[in-house]
PADRENKOL-578273 format. One record per residue: residue number from 1; chain; x, z, y of N, C-alpha, C, CB in turn. Coordinates in Angstrom, 3 decimals. Glycine has a CB too. Layout:
PADRENKOL-578273
   seq   mol       n_xx       n_zz       n_yy      ca_xx      ca_zz      ca_yy       c_xx       c_zz       c_yy      cb_xx      cb_zz      cb_yy
   NUM     A          X          Z          Y          X          Z          Y          X          Z          Y          X          Z          Y
...
This chain:
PADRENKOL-578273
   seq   mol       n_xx       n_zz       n_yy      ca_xx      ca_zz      ca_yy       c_xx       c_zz       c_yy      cb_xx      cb_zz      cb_yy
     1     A     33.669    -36.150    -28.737     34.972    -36.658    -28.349     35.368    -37.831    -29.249     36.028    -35.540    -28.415
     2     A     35.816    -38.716    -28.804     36.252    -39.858    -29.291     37.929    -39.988    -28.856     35.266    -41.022    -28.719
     3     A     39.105    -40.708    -30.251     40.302    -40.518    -29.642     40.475    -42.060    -30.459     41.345    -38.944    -29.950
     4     A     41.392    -42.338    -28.900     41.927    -43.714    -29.358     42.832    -43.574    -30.577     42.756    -44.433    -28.190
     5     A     43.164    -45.100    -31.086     44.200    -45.386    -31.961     45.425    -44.658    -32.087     44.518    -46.489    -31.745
     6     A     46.002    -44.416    -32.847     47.391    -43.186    -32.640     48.092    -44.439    -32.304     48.193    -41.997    -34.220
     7     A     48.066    -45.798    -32.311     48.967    -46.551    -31.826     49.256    -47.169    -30.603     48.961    -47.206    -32.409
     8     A     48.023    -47.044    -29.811     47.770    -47.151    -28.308     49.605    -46.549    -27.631     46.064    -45.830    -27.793
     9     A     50.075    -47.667    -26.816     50.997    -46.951    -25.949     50.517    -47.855    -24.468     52.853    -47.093    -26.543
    10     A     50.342    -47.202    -23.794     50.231    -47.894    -22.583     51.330    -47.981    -21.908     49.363    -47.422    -21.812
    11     A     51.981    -46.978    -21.929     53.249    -47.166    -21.395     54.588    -47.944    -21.679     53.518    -46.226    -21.365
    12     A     54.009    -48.185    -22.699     55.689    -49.705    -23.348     55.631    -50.368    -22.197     55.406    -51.316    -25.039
    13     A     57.034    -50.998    -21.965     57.635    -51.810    -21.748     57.378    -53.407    -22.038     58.454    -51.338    -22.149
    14     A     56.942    -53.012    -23.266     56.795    -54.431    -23.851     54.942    -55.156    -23.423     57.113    -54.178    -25.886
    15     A     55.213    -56.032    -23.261     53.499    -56.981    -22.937     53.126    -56.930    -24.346     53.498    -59.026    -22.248
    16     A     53.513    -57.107    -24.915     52.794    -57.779    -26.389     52.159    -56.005    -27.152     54.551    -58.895    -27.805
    17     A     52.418    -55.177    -26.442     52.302    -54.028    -26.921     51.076    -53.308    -25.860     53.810    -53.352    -26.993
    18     A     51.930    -53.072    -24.731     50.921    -52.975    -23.542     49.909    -53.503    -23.087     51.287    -53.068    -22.746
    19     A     49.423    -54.651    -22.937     48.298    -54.827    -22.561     47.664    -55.177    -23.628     48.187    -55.576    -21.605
    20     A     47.809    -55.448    -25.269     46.841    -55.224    -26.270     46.560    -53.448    -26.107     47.501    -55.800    -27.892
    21     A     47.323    -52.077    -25.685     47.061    -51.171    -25.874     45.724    -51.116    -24.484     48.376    -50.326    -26.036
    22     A     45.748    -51.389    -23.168     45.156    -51.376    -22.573     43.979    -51.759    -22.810     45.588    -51.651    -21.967
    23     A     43.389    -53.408    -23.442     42.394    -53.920    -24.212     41.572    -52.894    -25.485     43.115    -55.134    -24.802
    24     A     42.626    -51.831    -26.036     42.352    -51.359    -26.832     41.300    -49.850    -26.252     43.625    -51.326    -27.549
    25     A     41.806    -49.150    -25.307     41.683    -48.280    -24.596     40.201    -48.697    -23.791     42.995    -48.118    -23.845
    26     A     40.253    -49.972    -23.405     38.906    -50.300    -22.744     37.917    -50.293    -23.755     38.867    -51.665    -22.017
    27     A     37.868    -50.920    -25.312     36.875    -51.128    -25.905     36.792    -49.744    -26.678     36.928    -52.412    -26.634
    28     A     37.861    -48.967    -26.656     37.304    -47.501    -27.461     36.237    -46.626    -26.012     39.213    -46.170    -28.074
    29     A     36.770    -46.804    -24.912     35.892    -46.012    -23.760     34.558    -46.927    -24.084     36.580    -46.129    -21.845
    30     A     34.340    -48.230    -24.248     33.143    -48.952    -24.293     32.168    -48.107    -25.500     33.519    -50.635    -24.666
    31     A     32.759    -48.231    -26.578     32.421    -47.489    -27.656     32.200    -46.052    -27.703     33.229    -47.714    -28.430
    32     A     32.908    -45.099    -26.464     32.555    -43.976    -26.576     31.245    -43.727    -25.816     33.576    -43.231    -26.245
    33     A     31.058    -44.701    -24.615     30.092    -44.734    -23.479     28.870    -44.909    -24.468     30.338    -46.023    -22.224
    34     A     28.610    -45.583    -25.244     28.074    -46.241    -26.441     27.105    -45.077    -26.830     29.255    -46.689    -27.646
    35     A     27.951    -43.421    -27.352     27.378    -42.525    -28.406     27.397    -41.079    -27.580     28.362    -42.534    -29.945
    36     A     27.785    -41.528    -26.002     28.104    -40.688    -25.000     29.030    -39.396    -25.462     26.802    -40.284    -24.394
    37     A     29.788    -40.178    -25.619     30.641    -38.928    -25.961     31.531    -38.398    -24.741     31.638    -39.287    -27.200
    38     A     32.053    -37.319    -24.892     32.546    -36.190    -24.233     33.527    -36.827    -23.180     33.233    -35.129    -25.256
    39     A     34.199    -37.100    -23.435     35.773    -37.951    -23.356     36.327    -38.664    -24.503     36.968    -36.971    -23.069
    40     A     37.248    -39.324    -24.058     38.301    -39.912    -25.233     39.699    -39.585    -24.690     38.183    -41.714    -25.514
    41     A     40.101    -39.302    -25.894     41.277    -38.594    -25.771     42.536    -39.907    -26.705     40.973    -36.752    -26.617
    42     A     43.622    -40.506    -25.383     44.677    -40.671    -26.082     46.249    -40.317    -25.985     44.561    -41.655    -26.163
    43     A     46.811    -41.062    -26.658     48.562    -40.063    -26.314     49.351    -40.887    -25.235     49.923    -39.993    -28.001
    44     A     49.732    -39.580    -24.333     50.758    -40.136    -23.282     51.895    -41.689    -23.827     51.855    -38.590    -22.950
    45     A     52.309    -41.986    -25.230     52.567    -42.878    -24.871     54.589    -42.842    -24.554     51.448    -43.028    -23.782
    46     A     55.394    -43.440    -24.891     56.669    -43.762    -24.358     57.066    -45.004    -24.422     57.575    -43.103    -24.870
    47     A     58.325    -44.871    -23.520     58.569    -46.518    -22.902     60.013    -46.699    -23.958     59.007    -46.686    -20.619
    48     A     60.347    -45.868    -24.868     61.419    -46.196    -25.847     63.211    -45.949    -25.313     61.098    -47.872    -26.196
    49     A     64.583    -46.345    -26.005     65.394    -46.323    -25.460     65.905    -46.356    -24.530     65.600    -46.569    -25.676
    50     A     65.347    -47.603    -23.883     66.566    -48.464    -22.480     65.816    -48.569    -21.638     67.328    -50.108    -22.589
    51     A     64.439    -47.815    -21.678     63.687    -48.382    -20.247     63.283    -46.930    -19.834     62.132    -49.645    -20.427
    52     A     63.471    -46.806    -18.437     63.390    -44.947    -17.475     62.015    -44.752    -17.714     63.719    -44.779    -15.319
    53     A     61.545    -43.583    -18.257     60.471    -43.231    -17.869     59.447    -43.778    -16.982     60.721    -42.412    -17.575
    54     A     60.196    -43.304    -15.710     59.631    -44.205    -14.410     58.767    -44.862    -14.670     60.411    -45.103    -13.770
    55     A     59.106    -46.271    -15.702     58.360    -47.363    -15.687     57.111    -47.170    -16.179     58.923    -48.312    -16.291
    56     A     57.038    -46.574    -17.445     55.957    -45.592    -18.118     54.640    -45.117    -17.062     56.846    -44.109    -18.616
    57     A     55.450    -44.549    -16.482     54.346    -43.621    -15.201     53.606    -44.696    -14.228     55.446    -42.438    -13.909
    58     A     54.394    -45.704    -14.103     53.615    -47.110    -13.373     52.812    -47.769    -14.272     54.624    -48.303    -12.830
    59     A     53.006    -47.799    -15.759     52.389    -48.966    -16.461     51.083    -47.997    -16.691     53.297    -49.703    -17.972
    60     A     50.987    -46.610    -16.775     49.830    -45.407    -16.870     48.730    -45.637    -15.628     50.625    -43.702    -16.670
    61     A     49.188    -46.013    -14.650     49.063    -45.685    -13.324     48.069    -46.787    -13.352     50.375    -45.672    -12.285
    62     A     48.408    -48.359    -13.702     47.790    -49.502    -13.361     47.079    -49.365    -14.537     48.579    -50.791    -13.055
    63     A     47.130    -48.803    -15.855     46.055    -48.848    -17.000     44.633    -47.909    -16.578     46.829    -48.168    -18.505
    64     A     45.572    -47.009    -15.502     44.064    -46.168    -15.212     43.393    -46.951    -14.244     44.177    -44.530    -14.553
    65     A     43.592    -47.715    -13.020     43.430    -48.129    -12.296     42.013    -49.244    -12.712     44.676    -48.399    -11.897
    66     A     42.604    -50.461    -13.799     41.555    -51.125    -13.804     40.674    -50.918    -15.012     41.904    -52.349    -13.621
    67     A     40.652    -49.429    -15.631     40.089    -48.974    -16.593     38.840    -49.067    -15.976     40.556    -47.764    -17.110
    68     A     37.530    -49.939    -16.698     36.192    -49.659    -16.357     34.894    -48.656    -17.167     35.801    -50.933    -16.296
    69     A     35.134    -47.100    -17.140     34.217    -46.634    -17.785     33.981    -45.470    -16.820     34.523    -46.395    -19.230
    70     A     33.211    -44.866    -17.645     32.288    -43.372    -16.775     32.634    -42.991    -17.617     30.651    -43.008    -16.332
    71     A     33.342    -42.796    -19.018     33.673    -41.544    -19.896     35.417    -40.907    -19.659     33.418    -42.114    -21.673
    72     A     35.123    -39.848    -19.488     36.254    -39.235    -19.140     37.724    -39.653    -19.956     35.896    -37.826    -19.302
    73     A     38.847    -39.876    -19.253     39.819    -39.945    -20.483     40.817    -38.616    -19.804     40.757    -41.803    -20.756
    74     A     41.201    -38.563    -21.600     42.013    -37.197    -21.592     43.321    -37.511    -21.907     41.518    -36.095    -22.609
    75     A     44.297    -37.551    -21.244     45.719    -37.504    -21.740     46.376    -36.839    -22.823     46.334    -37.130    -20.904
    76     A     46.850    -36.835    -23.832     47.391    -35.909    -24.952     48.740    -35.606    -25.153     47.059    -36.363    -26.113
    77     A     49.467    -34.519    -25.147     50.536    -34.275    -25.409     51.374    -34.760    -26.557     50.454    -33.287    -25.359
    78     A     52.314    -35.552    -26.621     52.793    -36.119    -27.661     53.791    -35.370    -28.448     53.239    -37.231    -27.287
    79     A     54.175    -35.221    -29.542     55.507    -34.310    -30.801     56.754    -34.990    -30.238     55.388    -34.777    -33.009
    80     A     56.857    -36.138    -30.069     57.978    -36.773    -29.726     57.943    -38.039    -29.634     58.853    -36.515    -30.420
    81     A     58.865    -39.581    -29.596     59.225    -40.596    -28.500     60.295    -40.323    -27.789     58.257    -40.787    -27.573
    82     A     60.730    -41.192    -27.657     62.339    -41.423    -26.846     61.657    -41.899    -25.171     63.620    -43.191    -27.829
    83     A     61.875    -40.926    -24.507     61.623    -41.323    -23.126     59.969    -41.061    -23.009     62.136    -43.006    -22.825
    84     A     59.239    -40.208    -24.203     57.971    -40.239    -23.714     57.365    -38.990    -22.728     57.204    -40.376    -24.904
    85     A     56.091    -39.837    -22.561     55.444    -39.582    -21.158     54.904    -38.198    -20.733     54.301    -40.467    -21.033
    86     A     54.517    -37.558    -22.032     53.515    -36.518    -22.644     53.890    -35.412    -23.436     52.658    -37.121    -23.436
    87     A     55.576    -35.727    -23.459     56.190    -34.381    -24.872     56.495    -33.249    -24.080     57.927    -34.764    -25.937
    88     A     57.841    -33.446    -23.111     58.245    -31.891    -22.416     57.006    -31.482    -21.898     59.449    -31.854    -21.081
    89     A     56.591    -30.362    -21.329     55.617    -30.078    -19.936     56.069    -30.751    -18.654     55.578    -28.460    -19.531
    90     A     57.564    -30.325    -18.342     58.284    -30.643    -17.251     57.723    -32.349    -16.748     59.988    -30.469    -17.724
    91     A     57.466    -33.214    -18.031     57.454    -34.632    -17.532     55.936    -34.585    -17.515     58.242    -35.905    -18.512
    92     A     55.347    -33.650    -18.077     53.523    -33.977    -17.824     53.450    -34.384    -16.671     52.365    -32.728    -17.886
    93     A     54.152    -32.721    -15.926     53.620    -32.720    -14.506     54.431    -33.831    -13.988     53.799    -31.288    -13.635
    94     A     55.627    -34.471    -14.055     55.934    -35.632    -13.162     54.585    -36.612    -13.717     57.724    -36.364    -13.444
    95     A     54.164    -37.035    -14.255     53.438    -37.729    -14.826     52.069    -37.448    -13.953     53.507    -37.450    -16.295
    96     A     51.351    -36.494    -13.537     50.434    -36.205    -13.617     50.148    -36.216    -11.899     50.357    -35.101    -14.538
    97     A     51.813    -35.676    -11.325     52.184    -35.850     -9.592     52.011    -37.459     -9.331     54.087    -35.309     -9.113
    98     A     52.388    -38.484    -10.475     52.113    -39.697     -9.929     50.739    -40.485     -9.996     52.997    -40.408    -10.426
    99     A     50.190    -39.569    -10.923     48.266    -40.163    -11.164     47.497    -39.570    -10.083     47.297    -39.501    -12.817
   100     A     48.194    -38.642     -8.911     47.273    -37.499     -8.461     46.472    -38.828     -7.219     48.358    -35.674     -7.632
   101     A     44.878    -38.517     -7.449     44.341    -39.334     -6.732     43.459    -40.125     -7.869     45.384    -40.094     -5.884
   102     A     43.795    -40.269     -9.341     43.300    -41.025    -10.396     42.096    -39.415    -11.018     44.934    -41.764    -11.655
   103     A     41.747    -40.088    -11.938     40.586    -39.281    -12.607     41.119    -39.517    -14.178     38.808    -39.966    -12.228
   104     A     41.409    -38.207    -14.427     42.245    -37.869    -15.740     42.589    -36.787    -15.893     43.332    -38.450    -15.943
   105     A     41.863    -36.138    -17.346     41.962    -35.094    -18.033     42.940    -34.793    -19.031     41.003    -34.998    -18.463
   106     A     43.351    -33.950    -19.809     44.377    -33.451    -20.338     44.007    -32.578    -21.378     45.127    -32.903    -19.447
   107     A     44.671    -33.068    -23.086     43.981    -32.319    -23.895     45.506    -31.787    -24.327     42.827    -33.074    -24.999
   108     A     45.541    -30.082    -24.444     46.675    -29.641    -25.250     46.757    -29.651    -26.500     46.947    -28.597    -25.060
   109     A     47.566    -30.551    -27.714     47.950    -30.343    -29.010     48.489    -29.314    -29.399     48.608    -31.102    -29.372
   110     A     48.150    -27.967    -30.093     49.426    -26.840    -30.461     50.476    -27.679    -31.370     48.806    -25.296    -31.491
   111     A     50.009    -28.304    -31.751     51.625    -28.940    -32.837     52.621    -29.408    -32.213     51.476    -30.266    -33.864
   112     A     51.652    -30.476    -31.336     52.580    -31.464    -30.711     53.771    -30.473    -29.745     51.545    -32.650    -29.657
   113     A     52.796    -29.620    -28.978     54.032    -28.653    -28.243     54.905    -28.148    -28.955     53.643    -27.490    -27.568
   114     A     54.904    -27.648    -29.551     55.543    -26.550    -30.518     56.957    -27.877    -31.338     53.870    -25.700    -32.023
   115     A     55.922    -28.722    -31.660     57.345    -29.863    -32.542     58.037    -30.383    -31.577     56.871    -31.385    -33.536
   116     A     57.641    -30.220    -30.123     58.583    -31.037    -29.047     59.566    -29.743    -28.350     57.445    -31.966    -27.635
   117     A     59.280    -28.552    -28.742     60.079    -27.391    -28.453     59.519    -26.280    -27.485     61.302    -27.878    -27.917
   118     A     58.151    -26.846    -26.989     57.855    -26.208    -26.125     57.594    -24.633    -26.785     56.788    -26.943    -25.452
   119     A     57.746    -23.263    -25.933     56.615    -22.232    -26.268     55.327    -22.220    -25.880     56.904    -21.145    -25.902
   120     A     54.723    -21.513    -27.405     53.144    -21.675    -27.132     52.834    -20.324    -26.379     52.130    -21.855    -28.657
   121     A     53.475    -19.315    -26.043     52.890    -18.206    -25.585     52.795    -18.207    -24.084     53.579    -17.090    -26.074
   122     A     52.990    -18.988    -23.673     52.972    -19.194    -21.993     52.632    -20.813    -21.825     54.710    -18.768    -21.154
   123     A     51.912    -21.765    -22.493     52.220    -22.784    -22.526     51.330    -22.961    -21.649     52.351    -23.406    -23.579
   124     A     49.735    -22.389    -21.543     48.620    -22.686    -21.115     49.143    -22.243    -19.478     47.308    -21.901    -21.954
   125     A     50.307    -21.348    -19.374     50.460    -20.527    -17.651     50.887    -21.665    -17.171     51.689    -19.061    -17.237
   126     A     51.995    -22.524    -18.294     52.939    -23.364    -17.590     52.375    -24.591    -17.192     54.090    -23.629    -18.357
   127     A     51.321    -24.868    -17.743     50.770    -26.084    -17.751     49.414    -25.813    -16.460     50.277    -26.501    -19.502
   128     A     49.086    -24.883    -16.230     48.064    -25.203    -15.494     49.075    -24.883    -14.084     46.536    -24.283    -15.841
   129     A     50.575    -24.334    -13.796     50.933    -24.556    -13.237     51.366    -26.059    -12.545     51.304    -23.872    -13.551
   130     A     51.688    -26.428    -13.418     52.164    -27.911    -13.440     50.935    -29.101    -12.933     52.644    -28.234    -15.119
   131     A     49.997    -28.752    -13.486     48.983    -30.010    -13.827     47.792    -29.563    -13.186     48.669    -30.351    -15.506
   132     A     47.051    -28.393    -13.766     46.108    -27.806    -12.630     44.692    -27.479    -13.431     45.847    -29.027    -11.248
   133     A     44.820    -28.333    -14.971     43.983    -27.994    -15.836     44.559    -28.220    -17.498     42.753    -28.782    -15.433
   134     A     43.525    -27.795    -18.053     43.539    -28.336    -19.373     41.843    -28.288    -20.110     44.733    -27.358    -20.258
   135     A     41.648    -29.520    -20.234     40.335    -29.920    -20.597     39.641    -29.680    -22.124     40.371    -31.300    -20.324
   136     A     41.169    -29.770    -23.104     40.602    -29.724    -24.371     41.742    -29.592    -25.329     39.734    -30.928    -24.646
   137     A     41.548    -28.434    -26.329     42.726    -28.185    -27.132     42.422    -28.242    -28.547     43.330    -26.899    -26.817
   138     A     43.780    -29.422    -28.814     43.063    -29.295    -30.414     44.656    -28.182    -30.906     42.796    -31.516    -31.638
   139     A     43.780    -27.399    -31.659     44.424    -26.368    -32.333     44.919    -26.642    -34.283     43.243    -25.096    -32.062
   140     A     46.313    -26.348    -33.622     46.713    -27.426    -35.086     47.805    -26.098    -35.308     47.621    -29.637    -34.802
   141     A     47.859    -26.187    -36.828     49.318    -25.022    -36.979     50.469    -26.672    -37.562     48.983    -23.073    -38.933
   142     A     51.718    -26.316    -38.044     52.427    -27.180    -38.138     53.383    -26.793    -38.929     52.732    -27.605    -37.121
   143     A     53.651    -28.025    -39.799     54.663    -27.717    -41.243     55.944    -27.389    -40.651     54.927    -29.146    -42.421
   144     A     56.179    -27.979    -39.428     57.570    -27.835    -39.213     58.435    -26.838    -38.011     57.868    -29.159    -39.005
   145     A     59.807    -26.606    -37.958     60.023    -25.863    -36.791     60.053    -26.019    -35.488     60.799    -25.501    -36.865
   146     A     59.537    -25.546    -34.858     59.937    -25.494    -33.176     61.125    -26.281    -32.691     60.307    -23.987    -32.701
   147     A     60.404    -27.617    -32.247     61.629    -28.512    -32.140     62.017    -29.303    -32.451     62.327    -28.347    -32.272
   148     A     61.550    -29.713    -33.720     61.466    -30.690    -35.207     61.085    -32.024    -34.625     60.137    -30.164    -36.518
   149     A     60.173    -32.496    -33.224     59.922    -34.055    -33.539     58.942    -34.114    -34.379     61.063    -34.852    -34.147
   150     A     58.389    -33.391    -35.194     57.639    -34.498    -36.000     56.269    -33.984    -36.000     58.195    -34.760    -37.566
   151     A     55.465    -34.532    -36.066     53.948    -34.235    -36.069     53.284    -34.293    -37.233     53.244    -35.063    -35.274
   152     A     53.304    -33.344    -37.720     52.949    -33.119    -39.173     51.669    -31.628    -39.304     54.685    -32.741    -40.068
   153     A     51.044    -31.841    -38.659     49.916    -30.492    -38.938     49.871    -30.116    -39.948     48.567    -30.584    -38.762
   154     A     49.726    -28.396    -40.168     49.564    -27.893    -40.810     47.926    -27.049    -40.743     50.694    -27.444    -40.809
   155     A     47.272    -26.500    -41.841     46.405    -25.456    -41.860     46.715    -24.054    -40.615     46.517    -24.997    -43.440
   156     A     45.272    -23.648    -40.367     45.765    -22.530    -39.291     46.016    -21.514    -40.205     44.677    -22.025    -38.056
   157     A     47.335    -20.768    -39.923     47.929    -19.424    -40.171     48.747    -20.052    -41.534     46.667    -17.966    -40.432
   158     A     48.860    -20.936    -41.878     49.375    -21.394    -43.524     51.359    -22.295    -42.435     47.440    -23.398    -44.789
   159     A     51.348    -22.259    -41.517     52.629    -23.075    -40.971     53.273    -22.249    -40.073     52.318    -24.451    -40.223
   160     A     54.648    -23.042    -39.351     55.338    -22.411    -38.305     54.954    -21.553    -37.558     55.689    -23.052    -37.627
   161     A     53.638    -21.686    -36.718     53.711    -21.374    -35.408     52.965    -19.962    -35.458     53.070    -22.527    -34.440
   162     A     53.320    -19.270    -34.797     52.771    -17.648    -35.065     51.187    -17.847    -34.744     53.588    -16.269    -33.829
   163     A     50.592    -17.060    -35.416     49.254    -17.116    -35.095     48.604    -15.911    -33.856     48.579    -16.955    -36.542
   164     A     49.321    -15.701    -33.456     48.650    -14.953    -32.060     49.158    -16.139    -31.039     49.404    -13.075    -31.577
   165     A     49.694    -17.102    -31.238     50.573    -17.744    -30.404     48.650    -19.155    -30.362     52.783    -18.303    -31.395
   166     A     48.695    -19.459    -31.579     47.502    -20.346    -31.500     46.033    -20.002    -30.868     47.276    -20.662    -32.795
   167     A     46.086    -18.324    -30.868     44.721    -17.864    -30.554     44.798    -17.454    -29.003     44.243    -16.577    -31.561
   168     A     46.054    -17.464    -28.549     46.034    -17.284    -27.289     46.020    -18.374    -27.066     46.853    -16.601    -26.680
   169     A     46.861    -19.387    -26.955     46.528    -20.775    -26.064     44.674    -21.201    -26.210     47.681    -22.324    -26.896
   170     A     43.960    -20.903    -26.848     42.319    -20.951    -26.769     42.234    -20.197    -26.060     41.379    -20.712    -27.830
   171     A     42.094    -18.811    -26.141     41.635    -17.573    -25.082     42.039    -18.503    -23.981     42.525    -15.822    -25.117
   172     A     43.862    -18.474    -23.286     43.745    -18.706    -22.329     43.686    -20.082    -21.397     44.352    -18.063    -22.204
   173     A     43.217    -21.016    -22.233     42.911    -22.191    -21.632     41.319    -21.926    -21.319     43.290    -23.504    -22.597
   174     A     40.770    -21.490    -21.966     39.462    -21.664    -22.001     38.484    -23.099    -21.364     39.154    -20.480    -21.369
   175     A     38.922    -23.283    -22.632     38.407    -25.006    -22.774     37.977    -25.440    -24.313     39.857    -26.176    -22.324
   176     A     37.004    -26.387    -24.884     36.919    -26.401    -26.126     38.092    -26.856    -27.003     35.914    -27.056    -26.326
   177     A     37.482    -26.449    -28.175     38.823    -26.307    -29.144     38.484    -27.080    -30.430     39.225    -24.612    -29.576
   178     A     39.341    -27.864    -30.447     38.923    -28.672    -31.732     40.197    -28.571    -32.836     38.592    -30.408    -31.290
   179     A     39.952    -28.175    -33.940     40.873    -28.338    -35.349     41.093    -29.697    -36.057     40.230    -27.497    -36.474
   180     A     42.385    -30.210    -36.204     42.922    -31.543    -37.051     43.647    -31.428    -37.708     43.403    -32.516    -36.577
   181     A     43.129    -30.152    -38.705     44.036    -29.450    -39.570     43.861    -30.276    -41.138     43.588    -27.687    -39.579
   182     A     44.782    -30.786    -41.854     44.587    -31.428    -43.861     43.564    -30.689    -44.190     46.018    -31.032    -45.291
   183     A     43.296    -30.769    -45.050     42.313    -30.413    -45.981     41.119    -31.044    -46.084     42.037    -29.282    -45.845
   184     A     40.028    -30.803    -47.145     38.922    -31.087    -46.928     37.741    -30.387    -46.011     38.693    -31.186    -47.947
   185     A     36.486    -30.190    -46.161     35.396    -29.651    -45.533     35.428    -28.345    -45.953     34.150    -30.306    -45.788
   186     A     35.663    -27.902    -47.134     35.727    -26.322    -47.172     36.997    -25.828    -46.137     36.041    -25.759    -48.904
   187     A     38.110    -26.552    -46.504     39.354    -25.818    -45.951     39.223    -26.276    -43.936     41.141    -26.656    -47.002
   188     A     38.511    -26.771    -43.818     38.606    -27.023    -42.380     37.417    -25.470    -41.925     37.934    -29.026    -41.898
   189     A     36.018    -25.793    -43.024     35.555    -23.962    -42.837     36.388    -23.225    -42.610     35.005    -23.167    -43.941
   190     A     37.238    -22.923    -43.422     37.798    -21.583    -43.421     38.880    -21.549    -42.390     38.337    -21.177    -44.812
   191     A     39.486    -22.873    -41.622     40.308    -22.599    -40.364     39.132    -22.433    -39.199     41.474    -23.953    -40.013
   192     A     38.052    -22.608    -39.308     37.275    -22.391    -38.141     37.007    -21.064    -37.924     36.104    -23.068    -38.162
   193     A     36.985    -20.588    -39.440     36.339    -19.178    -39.530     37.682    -18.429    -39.410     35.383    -18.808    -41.032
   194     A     38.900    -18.511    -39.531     40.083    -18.050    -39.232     40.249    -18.094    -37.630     41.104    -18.839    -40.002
   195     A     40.162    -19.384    -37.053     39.919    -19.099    -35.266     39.049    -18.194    -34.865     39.376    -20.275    -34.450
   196     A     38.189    -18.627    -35.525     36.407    -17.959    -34.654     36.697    -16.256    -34.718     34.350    -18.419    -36.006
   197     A     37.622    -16.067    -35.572     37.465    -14.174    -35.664     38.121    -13.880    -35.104     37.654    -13.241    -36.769
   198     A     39.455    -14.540    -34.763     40.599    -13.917    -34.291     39.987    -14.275    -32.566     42.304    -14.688    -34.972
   199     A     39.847    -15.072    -32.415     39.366    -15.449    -30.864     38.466    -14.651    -30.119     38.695    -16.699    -30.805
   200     A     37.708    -14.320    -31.060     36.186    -13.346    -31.024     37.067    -11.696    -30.844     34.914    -13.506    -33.064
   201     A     38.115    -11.534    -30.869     38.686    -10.490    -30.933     38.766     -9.627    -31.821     38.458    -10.070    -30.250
   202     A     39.130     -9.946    -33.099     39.595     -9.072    -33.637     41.435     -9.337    -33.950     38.622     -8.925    -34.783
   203     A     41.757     -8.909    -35.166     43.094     -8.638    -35.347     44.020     -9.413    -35.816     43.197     -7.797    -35.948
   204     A     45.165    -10.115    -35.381     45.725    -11.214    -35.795     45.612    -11.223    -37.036     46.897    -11.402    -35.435
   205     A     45.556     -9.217    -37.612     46.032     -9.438    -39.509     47.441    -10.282    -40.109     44.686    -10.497    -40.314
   206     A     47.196    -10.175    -41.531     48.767    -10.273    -41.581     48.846    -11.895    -41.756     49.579     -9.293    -42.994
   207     A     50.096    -12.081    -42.149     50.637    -13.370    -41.177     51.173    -13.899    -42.619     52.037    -13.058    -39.608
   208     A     50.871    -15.489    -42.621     50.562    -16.043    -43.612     51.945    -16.486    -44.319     49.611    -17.045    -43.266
   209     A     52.493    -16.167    -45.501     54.266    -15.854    -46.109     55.120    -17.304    -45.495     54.411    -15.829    -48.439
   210     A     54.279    -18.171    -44.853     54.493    -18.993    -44.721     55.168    -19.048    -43.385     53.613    -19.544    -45.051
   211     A     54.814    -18.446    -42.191     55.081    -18.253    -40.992     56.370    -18.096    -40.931     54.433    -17.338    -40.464
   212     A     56.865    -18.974    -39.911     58.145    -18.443    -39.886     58.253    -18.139    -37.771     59.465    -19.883    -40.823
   213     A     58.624    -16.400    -37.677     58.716    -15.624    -36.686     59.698    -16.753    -35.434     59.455    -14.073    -37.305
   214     A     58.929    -16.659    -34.310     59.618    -17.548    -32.943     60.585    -16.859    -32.833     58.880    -17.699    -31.448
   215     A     61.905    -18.135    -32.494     63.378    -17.976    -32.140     63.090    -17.489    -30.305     64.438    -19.783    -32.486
């Protein structure tokens, strides 16, 4: 998997923003086609204060349109943005009702949901209601509360979000799962090996002093 620039917005408003993000989006798919990678995964993207959504969902629409690659792209759920494309669920699926006919995948962030308010314990029901899949989840815990805006990952079981809450959205997406959790190479071990057991079925176990219990 390959993921664009965290600065990519396709959906601005603005030219000087938008179609360098589009240019940008073509030469990372060039580059992923390159090492054949999986997909590339970037973020839905917002159109800011004063401009409707709406416009967003058209400027998405024509970026997919004259996108030239064979590597899959994955849409990503965004923490927050004013008017963005990718934070509620509710606007995925408007988002996703206006691509229908385009070729586009969808990767779930646990942070990003969770910092934009969503719940994670039904997130995977609500979303494949809405949208119809989910292709790829990166599994993130998060420093902050339910709701917060901000995208700040945390270690798995060391942040907010309950940890039966992270191991179910894997179970029930069943789709691969990727970690973009701080730390170095040991501490990213030991969140793999923290997923891999609990997923594998065993016992949430106890819950890290850090957790703080869903409102």
């Amino acid at each position: 998997y390959v993921h664009a620039p965290y600065l990519v917005n396709v959906a601005s408003p603005n030219n000087r923003i938008r179609i360098p993000s589009r240019r940008i989006l073509q030469e990372t798919c060039d580059a992923a086609a390159q090492i054949s990678a999986t997909a590339v995964i970037v973020h839905g993207g917002h159109t800011g204060d004063t401009t409707p959504r709406e416009e967003g969902i058209r400027h998405w629409r024509k970026a997919l349109q004259i996108l030239e690659t064979d590597v899959p792209v994955y849409i990503e759920n965004t923490a927050g943005g004013t008017n963005a494309m990718a934070r509620e669920f509710d606007h995925i699926g408007q988002l996703w009702e206006a691509l229908d006919g385009l070729s586009v995948g969808f990767c779930l962030d646990t942070c990003h949901a969770h910092a934009a308010g969503e719940e994670l314990h039904n997130a995977v029901e609500r979303l494949l209601s809405l949208i119809g899949r989910i292709d790829l989840v990166h599994v993130n815990d998060s420093k902050d509360p339910r709701g917060s805006g901000r995208d700040r990952h945390e270690r798995l079981g060391h942040g907010t979000i309950a940890p039966e809450d992270l191991t179910g959205v894997v179970r029930a997406a069943g789709a691969p799962a990727i970690i973009e959790t701080p730390g170095d190479a040991s501490d990213h071990a030991d969140d793999l090996r923290w997923l891999r057991r609990r997923v594998d079925g065993a016992a949430d176990g106890p819950r890290s002093p850090d957790y703080l219990p869903r409102r």
